[in-house]
N, CA and C atoms as an extended XYZ file, in Angstrom:
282
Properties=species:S:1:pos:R:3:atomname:S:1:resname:S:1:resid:I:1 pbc="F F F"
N        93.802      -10.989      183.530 N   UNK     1
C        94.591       -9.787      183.691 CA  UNK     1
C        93.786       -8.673      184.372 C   UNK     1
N        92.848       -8.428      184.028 N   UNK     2
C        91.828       -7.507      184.280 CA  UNK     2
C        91.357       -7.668      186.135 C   UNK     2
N        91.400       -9.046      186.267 N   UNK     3
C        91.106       -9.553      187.486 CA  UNK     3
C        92.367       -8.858      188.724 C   UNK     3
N        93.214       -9.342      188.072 N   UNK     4
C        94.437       -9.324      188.952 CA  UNK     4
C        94.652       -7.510      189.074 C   UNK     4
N        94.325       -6.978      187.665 N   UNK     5
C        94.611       -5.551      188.369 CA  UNK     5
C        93.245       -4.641      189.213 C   UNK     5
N        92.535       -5.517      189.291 N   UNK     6
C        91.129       -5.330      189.850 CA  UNK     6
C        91.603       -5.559      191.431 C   UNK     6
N        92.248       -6.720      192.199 N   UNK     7
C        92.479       -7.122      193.072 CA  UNK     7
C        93.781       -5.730      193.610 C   UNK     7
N        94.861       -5.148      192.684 N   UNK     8
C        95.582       -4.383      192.756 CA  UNK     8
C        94.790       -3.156      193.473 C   UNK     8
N        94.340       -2.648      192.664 N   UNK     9
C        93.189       -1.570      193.001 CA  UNK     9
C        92.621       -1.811      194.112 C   UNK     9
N        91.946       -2.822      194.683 N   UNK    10
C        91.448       -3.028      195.891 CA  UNK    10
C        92.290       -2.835      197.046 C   UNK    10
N        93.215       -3.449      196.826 N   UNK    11
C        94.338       -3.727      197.992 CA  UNK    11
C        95.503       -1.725      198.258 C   UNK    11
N        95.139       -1.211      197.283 N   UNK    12
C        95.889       -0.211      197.070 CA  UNK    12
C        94.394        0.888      197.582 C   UNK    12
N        93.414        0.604      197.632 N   UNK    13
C        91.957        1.494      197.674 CA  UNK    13
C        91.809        1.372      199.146 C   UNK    13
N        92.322        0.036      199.439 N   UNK    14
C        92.083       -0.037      201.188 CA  UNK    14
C        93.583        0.572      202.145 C   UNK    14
N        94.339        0.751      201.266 N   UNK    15
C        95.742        1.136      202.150 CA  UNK    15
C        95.578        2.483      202.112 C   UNK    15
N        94.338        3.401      201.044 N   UNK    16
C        94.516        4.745      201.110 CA  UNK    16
C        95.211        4.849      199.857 C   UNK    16
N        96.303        4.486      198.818 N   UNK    17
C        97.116        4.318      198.275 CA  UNK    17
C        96.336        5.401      196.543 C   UNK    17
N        95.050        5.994      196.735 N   UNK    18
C        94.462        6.921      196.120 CA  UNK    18
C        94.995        6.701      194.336 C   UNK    18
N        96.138        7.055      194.217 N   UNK    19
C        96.854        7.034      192.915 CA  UNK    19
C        96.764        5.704      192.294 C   UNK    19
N        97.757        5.155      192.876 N   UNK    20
C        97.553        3.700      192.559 CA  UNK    20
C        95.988        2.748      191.961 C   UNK    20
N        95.483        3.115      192.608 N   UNK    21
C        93.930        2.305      192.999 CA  UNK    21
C        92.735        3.268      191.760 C   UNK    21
N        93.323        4.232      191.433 N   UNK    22
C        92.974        4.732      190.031 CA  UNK    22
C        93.412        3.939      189.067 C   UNK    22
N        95.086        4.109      189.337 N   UNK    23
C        95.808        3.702      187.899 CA  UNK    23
C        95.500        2.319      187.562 C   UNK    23
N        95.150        1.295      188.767 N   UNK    24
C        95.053       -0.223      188.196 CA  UNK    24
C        93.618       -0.216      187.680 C   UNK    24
N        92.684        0.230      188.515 N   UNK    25
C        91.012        0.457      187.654 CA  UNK    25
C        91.026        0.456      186.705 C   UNK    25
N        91.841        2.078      186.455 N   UNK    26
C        91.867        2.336      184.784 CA  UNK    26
C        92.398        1.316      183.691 C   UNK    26
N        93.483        0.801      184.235 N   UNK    27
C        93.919       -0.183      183.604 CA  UNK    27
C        93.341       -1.058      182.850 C   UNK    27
N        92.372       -1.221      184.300 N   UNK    28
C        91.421       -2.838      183.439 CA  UNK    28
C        90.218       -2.570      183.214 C   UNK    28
N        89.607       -1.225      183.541 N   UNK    29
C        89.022       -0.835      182.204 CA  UNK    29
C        89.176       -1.174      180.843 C   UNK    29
N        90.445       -0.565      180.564 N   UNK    30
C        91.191       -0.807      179.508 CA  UNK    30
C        90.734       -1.885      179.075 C   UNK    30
N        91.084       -2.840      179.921 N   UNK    31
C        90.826       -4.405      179.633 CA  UNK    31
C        89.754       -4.804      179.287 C   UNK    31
N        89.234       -4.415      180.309 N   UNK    32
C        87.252       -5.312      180.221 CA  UNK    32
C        86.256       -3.940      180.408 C   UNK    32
N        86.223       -3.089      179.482 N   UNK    33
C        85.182       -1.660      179.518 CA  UNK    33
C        84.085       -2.210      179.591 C   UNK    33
N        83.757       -3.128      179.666 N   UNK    34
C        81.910       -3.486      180.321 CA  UNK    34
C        82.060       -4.059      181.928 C   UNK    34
N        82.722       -4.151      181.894 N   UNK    35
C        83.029       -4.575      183.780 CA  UNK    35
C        81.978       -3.199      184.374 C   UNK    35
N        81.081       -3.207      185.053 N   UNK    36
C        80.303       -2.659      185.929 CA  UNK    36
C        81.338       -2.363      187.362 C   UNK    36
N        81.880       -3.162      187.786 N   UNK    37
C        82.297       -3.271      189.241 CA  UNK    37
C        83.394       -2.345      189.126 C   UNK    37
N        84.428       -2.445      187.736 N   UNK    38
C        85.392       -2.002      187.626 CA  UNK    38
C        85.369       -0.322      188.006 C   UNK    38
N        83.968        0.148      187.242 N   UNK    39
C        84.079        1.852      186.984 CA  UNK    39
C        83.062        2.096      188.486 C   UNK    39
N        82.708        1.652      189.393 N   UNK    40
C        81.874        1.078      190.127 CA  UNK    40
C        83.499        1.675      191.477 C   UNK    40
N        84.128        0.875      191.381 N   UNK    41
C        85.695        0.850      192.340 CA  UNK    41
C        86.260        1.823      192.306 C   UNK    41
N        86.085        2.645      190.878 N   UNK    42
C        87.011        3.806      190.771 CA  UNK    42
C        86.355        4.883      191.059 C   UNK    42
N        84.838        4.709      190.723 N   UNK    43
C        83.863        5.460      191.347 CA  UNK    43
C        83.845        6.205      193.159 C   UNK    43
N        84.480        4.894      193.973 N   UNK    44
C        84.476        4.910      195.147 CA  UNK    44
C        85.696        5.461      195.445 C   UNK    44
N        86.838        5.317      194.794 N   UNK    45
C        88.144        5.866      195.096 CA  UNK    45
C        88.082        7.480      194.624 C   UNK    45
N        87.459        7.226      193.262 N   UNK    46
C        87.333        9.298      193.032 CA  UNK    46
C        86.843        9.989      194.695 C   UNK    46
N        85.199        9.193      194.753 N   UNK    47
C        84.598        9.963      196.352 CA  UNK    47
C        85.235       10.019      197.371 C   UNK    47
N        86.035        9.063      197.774 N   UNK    48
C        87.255        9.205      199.054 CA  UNK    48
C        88.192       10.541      198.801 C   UNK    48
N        88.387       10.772      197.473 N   UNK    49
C        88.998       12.038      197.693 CA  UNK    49
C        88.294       13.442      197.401 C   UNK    49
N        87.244       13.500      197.697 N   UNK    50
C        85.971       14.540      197.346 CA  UNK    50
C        86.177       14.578      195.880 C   UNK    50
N        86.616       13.788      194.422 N   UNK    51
C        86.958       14.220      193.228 CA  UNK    51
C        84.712       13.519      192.986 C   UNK    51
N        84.121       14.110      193.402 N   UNK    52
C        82.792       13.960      193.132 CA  UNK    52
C        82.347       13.633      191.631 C   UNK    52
N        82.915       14.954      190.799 N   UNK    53
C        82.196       14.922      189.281 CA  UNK    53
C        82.726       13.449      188.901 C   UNK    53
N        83.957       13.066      189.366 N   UNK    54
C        84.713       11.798      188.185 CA  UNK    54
C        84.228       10.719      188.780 C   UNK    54
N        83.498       10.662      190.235 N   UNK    55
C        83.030        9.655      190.906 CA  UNK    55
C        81.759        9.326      190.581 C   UNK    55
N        80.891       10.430      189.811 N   UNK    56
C        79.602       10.451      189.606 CA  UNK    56
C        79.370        9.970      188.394 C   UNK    56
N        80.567       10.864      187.257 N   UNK    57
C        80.813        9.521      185.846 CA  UNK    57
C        80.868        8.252      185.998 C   UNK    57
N        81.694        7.788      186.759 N   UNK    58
C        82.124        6.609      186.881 CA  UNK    58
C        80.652        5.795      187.522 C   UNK    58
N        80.117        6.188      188.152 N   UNK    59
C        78.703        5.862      189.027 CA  UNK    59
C        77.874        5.954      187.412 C   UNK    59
N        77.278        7.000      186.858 N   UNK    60
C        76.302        6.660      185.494 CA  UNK    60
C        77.352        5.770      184.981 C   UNK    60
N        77.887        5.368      184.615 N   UNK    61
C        78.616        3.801      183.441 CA  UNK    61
C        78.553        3.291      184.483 C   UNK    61
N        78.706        3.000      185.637 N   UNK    62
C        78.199        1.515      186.077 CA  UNK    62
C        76.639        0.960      186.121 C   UNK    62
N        76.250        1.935      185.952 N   UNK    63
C        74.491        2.205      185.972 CA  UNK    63
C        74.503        1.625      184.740 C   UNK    63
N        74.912        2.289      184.051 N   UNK    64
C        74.385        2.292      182.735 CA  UNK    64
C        74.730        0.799      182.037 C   UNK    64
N        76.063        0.269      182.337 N   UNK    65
C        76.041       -0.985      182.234 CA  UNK    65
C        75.458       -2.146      183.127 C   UNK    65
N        75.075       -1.542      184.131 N   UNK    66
C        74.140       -2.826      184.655 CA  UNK    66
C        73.324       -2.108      185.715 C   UNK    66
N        72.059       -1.863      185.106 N   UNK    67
C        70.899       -0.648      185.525 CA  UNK    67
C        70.739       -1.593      186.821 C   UNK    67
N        70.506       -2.697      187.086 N   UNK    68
C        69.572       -3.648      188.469 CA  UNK    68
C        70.546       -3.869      189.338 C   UNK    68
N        72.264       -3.000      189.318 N   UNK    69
C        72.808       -3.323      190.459 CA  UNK    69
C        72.977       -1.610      191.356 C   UNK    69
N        72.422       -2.287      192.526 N   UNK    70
C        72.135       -1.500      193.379 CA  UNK    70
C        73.244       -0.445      193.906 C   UNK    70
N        74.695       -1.160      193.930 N   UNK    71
C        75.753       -0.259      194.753 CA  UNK    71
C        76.256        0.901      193.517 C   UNK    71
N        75.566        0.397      192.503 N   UNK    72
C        75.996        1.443      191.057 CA  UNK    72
C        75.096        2.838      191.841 C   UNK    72
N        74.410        2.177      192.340 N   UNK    73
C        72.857        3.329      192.025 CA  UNK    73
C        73.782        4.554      193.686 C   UNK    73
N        73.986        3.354      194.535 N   UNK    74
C        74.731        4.002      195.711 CA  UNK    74
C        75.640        4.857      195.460 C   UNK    74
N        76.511        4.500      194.481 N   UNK    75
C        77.950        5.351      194.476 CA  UNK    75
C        77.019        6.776      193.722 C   UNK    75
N        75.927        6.390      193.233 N   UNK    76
C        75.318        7.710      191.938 CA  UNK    76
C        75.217        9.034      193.082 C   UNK    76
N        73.888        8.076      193.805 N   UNK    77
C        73.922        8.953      194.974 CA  UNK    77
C        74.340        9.627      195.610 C   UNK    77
N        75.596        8.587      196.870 N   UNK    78
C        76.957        9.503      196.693 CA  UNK    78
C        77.472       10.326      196.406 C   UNK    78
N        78.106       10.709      195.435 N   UNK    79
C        78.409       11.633      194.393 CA  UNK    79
C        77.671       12.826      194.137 C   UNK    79
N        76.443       12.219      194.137 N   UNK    80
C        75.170       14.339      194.122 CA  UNK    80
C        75.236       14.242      195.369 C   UNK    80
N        74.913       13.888      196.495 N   UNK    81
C        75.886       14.397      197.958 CA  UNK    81
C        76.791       14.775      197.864 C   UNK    81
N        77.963       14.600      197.438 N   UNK    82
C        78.992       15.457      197.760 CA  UNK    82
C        79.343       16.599      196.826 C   UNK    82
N        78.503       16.635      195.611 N   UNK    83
C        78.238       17.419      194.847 CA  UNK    83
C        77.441       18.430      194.977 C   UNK    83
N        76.829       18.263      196.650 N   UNK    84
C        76.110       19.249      197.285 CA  UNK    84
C        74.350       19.197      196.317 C   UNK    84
N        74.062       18.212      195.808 N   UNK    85
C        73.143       18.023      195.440 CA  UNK    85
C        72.027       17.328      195.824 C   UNK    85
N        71.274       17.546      196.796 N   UNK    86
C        70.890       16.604      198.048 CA  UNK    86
C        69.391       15.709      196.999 C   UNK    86
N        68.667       16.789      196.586 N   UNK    87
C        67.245       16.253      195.634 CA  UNK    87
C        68.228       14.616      194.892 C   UNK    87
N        68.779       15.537      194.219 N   UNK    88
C        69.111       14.205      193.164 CA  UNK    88
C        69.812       12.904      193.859 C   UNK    88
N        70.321       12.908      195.141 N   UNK    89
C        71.401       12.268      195.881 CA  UNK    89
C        69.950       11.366      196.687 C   UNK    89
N        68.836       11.904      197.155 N   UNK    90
C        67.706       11.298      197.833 CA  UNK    90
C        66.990       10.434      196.669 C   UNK    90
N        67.375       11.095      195.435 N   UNK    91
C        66.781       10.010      194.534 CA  UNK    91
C        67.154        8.578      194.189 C   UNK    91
N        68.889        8.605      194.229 N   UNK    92
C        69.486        7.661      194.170 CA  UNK    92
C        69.627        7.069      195.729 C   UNK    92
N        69.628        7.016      197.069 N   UNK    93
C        70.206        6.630      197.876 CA  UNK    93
C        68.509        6.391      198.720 C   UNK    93
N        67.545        6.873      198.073 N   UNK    94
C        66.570        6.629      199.002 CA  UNK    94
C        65.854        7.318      200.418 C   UNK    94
């Protein structure tokens, strides 16, 4: 279940479809709250719409559930960039 609304979210994240591509994330959150990738996706959909702070949450819990994956650490980054936070954004992005 979690999968399928994971695939939702994707397909709705690439059409632009913003709302949507929250609501199925969240969803399967719901479902599987240790999913890394999950808060990781929604992470990337908050930053497409400059919503930074909720992109940067979503970026620490993917961290935080799986510290050695790298695109967690990217979206962290991310996020203090557009949070106008450049120190902390060079820390995460390199």
């Amino acid at each position: 279940m979690a999968d399928a609304l994971k695939a939702e979210g994707n397909k709705a994240f690439s059409t632009k479809d913003y709302p949507t591509a929250i609501e199925k994330f969240t969803q399967a959150i719901g479902i599987e709250p240790s999913n890394h990738i999950l808060y990781s996706n929604r992470s990337a959909v908050y930053a497409a719409q400059s919503a930074y702070q909720q992109a940067l949450e979503d970026a620490e819990k993917a961290t935080e559930l799986k510290a050695d994956w790298s695109k967690g650490w990217l979206r962290k980054g991310a996020a203090y960039r557009g949070l106008g936070d450049l120190c902390e954004s060079r820390l995460h992005l390199g």
